[in-house]
C-alpha positions in Angstrom: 0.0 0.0 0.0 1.8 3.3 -0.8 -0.9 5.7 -1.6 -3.0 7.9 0.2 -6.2 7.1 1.5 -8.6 9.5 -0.5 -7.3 7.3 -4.0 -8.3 4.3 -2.8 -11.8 4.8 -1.7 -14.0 2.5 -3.8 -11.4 0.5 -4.9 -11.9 -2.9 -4.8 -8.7 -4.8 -4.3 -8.9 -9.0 -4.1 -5.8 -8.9 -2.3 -3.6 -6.6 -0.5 -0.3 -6.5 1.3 0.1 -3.9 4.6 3.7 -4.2 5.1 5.8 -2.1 8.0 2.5 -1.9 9.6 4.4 -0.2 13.3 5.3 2.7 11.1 1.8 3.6 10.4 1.3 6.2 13.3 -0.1 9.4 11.0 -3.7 9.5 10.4 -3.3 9.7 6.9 -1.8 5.8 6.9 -3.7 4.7 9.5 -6.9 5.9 7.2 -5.4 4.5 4.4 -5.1 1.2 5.8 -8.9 1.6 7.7 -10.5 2.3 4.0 -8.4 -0.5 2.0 -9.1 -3.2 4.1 -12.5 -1.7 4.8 -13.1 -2.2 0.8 -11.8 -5.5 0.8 -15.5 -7.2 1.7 -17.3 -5.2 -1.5 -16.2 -7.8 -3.4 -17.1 -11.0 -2.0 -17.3 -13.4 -4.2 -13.5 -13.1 -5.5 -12.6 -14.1 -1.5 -10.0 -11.6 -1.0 -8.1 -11.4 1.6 -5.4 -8.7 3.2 -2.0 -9.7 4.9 -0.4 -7.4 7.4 3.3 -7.6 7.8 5.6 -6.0 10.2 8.2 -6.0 13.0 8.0 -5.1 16.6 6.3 -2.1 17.1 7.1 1.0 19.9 4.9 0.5 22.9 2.5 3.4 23.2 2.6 5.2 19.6 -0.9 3.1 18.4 0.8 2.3 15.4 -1.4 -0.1 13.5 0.0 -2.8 14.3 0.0 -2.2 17.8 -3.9 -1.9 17.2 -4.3 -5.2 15.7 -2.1 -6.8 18.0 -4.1 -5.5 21.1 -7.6 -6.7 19.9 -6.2 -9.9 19.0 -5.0 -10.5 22.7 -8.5 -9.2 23.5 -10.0 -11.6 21.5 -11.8 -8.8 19.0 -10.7 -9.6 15.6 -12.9 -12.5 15.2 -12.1 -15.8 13.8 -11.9 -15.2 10.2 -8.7 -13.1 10.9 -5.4 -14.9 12.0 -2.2 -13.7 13.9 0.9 -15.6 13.8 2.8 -13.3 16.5 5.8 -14.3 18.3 7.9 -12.9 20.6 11.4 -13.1 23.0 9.5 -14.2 26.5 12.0 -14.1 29.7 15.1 -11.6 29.9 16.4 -10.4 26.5 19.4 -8.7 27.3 20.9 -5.5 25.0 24.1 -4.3 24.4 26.0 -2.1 22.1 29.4 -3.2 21.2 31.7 -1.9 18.5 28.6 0.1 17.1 26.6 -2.6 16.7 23.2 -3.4 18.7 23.6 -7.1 19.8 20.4 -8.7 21.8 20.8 -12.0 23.6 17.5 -13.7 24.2 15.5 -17.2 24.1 14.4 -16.4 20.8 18.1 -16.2 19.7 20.9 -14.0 19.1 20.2 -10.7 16.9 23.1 -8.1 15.5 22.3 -4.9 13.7 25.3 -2.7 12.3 25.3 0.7 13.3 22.3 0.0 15.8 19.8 0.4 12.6 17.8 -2.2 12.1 19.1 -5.2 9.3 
């Protein structure tokens, strides 16, 4: 999805792809992604369907993701939508070493150069 929300109205997409998802904190995306996927049940009887993609997300910006991901654990989305989440559980520990980010945890061991994300 890369453009804006106003476009899109009355479209009537089979399939579409939300990636990055926990960068879409502006209104603008956020509406973009509302009407898309809103439009996605005009057209029935093709089945489409909508895939959300994206990484970790900052705790408290209501990025989209964030959104989904919090009325999934409340048990809101219903059953015809499915999350496949995973996360480090236990102590992930973070340091930065040489100028690179490394995180220890029980989901593995993670590097990113310059502390950006790879």
């Amino acid at each position: 999805m890369h453009v804006g929300q106003c476009q899109q109205d009355g479209g009537k997409e089979t399939w579409v792809c939300a990636d990055e998802t926990h960068l879409y904190v502006l209104g603008e995306l956020k509406g973009m992604y509302s009407t898309v996927f809103r439009n996605l049940g005009k057209r029935k009887i093709a089945q489409p369907w909508g895939l959300q993609t994206t990484t970790m997300y900052r705790l408290g910006e209501q990025s989209t993701a964030e959104e989904t991901l919090t009325a999934w654990r409340k048990g809101e989305l219903g059953t015809r939508v499915l999350v496949d989440h995973r996360e480090a559980k236990g102590k992930v520990r973070c340091r930065v070493s040489a100028g690179c980010r490394v995180h220890d945890g029980p989901a593995g061991r993670r590097v990113w150069a310059g502390g950006g994300v790879a």
